[in-house]
N, CA, C and O atoms as a GROMACS GRO file, in nm:
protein
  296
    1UNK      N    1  -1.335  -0.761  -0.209
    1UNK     CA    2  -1.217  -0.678  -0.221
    1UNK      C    3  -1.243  -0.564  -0.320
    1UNK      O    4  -1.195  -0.454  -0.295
    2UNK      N    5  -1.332  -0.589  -0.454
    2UNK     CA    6  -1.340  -0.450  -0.562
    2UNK      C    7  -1.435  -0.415  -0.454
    2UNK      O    8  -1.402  -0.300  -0.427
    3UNK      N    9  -1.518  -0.442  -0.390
    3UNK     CA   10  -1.625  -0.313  -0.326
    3UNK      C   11  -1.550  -0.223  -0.251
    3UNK      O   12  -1.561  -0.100  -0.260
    4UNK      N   13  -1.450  -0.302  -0.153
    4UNK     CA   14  -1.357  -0.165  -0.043
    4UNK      C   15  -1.261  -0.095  -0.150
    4UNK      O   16  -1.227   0.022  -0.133
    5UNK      N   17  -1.231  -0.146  -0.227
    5UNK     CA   18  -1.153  -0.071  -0.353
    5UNK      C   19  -1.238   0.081  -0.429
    5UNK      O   20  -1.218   0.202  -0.437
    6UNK      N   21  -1.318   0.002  -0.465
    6UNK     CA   22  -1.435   0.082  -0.475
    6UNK      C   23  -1.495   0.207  -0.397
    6UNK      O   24  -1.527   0.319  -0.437
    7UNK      N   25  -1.497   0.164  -0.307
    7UNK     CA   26  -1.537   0.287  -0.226
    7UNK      C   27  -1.454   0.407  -0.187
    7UNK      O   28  -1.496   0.521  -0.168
    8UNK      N   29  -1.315   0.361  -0.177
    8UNK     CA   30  -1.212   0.434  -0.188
    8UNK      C   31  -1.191   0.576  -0.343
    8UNK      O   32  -1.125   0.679  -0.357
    9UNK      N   33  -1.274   0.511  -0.413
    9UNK     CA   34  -1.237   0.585  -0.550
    9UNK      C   35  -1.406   0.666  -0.556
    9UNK      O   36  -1.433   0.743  -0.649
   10UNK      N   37  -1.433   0.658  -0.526
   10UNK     CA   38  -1.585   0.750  -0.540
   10UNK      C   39  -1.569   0.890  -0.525
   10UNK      O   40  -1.542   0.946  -0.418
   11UNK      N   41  -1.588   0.954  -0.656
   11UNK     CA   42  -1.549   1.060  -0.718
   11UNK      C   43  -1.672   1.152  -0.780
   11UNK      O   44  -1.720   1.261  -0.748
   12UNK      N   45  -1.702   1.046  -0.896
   12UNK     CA   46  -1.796   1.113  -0.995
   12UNK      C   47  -1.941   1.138  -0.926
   12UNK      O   48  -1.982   1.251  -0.950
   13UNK      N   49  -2.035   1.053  -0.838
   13UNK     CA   50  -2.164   1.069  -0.797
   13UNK      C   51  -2.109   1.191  -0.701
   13UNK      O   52  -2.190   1.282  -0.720
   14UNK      N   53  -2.033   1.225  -0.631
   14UNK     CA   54  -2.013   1.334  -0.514
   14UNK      C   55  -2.002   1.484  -0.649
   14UNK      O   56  -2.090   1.566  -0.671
   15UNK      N   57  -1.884   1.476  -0.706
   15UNK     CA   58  -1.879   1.578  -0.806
   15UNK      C   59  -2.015   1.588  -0.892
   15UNK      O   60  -2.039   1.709  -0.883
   16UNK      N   61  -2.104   1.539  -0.958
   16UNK     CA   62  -2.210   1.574  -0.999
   16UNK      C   63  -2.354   1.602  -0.910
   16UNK      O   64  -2.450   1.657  -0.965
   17UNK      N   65  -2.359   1.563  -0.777
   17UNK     CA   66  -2.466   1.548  -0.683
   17UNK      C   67  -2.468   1.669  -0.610
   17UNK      O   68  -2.566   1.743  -0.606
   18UNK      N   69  -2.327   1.694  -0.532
   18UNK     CA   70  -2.357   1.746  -0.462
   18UNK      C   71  -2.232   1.838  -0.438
   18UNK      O   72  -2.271   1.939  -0.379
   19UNK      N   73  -2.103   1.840  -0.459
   19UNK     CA   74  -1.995   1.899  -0.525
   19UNK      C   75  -1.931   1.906  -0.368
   19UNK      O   76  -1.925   2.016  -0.313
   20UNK      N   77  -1.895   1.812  -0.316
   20UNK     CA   78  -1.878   1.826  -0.219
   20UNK      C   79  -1.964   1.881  -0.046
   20UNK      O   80  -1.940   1.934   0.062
   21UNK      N   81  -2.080   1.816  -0.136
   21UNK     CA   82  -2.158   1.855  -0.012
   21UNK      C   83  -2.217   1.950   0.072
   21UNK      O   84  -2.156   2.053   0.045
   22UNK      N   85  -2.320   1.982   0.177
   22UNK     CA   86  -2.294   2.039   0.269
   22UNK      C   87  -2.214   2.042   0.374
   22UNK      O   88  -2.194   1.939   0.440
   23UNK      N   89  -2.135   2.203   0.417
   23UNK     CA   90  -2.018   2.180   0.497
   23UNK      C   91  -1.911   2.069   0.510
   23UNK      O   92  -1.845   2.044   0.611
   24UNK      N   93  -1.903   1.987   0.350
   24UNK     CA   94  -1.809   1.905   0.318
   24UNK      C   95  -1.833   1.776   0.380
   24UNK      O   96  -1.748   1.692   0.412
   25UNK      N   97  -1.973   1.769   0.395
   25UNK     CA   98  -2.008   1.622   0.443
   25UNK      C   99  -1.989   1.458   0.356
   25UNK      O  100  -1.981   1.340   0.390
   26UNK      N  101  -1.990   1.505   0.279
   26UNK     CA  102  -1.954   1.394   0.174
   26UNK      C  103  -1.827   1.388   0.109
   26UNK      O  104  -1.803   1.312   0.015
   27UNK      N  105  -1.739   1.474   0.163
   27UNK     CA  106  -1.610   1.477   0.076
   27UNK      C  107  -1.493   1.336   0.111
   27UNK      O  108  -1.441   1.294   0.214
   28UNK      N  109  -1.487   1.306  -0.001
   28UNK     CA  110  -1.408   1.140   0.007
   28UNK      C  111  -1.200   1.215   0.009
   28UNK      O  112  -1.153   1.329   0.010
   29UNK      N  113  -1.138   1.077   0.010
   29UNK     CA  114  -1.032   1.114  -0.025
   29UNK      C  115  -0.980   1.149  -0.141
   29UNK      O  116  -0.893   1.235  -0.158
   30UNK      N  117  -1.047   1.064  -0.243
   30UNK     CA  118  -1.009   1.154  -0.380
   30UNK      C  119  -1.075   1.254  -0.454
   30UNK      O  120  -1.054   1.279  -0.573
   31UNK      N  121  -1.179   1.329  -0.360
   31UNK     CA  122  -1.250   1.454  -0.363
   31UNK      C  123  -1.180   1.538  -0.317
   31UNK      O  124  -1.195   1.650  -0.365
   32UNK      N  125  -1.054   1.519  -0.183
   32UNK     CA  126  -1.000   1.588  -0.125
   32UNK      C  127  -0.841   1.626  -0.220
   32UNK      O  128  -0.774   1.726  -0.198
   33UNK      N  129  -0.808   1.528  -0.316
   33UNK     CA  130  -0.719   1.531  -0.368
   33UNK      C  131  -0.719   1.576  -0.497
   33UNK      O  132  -0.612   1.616  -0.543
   34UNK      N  133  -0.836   1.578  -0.577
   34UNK     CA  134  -0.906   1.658  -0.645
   34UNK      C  135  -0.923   1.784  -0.635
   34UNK      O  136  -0.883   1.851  -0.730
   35UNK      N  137  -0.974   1.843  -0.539
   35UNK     CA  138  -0.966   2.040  -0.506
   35UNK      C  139  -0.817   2.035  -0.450
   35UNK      O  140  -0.770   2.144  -0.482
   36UNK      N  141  -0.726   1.969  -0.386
   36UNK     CA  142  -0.634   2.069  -0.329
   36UNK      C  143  -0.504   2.020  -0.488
   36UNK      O  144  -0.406   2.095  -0.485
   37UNK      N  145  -0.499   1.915  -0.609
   37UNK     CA  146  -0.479   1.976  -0.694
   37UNK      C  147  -0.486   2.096  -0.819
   37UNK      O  148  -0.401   2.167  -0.874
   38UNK      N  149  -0.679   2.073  -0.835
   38UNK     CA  150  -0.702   2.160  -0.954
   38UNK      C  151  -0.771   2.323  -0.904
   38UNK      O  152  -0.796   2.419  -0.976
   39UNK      N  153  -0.785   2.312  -0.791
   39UNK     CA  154  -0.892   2.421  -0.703
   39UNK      C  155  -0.783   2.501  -0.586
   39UNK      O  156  -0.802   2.614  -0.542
   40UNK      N  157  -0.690   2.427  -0.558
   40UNK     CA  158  -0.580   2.480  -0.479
   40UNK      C  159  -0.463   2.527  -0.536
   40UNK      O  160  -0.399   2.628  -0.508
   41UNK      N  161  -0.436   2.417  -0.646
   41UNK     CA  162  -0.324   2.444  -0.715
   41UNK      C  163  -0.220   2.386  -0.698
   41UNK      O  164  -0.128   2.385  -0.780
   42UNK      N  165  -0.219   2.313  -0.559
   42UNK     CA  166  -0.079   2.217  -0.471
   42UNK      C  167  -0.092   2.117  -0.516
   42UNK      O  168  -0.174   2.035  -0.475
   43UNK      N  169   0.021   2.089  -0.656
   43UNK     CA  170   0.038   1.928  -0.765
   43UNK      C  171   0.094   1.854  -0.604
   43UNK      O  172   0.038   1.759  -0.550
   44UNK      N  173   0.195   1.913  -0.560
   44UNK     CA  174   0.275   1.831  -0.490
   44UNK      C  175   0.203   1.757  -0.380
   44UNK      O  176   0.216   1.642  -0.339
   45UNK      N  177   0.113   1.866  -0.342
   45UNK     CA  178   0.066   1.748  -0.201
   45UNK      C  179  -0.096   1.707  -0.221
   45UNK      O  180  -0.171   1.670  -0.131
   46UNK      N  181  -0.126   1.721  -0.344
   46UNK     CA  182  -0.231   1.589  -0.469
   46UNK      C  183  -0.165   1.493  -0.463
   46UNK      O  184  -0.214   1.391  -0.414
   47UNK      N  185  -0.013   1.493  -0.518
   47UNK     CA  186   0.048   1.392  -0.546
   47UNK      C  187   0.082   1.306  -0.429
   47UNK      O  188   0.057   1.186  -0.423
   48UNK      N  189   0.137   1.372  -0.341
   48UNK     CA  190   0.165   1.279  -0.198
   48UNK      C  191   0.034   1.214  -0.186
   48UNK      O  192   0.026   1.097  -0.225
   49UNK      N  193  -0.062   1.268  -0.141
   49UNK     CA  194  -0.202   1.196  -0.119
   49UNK      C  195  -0.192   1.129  -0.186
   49UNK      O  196  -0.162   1.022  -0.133
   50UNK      N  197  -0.204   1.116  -0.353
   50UNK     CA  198  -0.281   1.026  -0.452
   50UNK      C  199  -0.166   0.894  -0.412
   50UNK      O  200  -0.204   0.777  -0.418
   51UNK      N  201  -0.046   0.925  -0.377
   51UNK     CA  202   0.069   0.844  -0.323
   51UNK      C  203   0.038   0.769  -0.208
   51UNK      O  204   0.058   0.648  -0.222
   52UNK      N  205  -0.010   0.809  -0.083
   52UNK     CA  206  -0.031   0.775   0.024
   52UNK      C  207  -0.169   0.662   0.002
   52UNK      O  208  -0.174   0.549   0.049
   53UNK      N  209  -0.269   0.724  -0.078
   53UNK     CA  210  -0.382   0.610  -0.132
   53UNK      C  211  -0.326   0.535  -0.202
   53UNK      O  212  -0.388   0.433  -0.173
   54UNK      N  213  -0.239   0.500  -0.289
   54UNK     CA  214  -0.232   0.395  -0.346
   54UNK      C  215  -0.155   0.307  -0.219
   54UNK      O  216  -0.193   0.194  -0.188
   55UNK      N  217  -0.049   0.374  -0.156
   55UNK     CA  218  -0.025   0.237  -0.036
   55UNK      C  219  -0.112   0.190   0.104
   55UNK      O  220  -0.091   0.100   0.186
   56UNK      N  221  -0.236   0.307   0.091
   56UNK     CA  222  -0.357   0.221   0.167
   56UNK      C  223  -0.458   0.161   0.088
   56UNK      O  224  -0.536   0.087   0.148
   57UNK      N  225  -0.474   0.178  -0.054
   57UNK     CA  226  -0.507   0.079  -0.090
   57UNK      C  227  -0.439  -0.081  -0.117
   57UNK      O  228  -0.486  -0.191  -0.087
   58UNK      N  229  -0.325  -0.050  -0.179
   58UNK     CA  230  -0.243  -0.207  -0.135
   58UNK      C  231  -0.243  -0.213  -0.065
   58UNK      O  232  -0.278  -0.331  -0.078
   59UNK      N  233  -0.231  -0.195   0.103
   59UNK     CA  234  -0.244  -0.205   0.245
   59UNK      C  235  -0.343  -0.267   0.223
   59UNK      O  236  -0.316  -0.386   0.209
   60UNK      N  237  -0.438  -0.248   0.215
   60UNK     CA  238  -0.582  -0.318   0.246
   60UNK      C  239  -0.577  -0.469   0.189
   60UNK      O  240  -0.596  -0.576   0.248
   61UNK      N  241  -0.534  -0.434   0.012
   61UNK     CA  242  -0.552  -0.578  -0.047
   61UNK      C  243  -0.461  -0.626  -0.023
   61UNK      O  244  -0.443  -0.736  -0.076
   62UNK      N  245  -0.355  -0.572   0.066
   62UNK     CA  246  -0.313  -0.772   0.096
   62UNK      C  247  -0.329  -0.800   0.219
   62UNK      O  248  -0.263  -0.901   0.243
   63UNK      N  249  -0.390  -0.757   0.323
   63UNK     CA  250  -0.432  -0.818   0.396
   63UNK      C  251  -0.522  -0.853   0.388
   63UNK      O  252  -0.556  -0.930   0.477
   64UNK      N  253  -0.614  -0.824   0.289
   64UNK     CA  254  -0.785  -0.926   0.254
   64UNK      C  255  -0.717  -1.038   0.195
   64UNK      O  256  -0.746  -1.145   0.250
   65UNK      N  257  -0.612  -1.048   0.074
   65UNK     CA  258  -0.565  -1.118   0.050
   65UNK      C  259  -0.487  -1.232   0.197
   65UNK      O  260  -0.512  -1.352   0.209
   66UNK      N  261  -0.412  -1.167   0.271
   66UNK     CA  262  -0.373  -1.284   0.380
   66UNK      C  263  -0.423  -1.326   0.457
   66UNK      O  264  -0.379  -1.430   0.504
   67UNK      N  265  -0.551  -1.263   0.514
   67UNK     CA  266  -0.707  -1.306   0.603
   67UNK      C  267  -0.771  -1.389   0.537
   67UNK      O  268  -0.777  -1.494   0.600
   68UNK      N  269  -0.833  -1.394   0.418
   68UNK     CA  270  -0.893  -1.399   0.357
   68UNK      C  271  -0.917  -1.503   0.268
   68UNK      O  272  -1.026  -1.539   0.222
   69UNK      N  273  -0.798  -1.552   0.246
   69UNK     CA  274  -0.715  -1.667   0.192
   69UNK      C  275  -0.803  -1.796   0.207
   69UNK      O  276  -0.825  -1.857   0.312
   70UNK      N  277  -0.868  -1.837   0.026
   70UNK     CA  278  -0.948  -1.954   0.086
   70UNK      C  279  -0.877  -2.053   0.036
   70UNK      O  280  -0.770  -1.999   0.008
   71UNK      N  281  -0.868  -2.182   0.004
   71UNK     CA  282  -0.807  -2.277  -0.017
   71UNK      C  283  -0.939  -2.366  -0.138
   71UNK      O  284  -1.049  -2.411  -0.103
   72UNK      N  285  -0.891  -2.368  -0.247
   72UNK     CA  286  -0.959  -2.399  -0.372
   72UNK      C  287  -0.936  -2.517  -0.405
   72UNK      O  288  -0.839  -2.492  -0.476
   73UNK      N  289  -0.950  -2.660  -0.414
   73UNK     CA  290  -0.951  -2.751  -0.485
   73UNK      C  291  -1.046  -2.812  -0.589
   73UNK      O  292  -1.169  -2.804  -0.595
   74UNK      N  293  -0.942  -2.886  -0.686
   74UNK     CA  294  -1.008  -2.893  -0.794
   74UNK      C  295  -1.018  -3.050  -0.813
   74UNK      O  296  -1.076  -3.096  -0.911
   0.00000   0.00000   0.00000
């Protein structure tokens, strides 16, 4: 579950490597939410995005959480 979490947030190796890539080949979602706040200037629809990722990231973890579900005894 932190690895798909994880991957979702990959920011810093794209911004120092390669700054978005050639022809934007590497650009993630919070690369995308990143320029169209500080490089575009649009807080508002950074914010929707950064909004919309946080409920596909809970989206995700709880259904890893309800798939996923192991049963622990002690």
């Amino acid at each position: 579950m932190i690895s798909i979490l994880g991957s979702f947030q990959v920011f810093t190796q794209i911004f120092i490597m390669t700054n978005g890539g050639p022809l934007g080949r590497t650009r993630t979602i919070v690369w995308y939410i990143y320029t169209t706040a500080f490089k575009d200037f649009n807080m508002g629809y950074a914010a929707a995005m950064a909004f919309a990722l946080f409920a596909m990231m809970l989206g995700f973890t709880l259904l890893q959480f309800r798939f996923l579900r192991r049963e622990i005894e002690y």
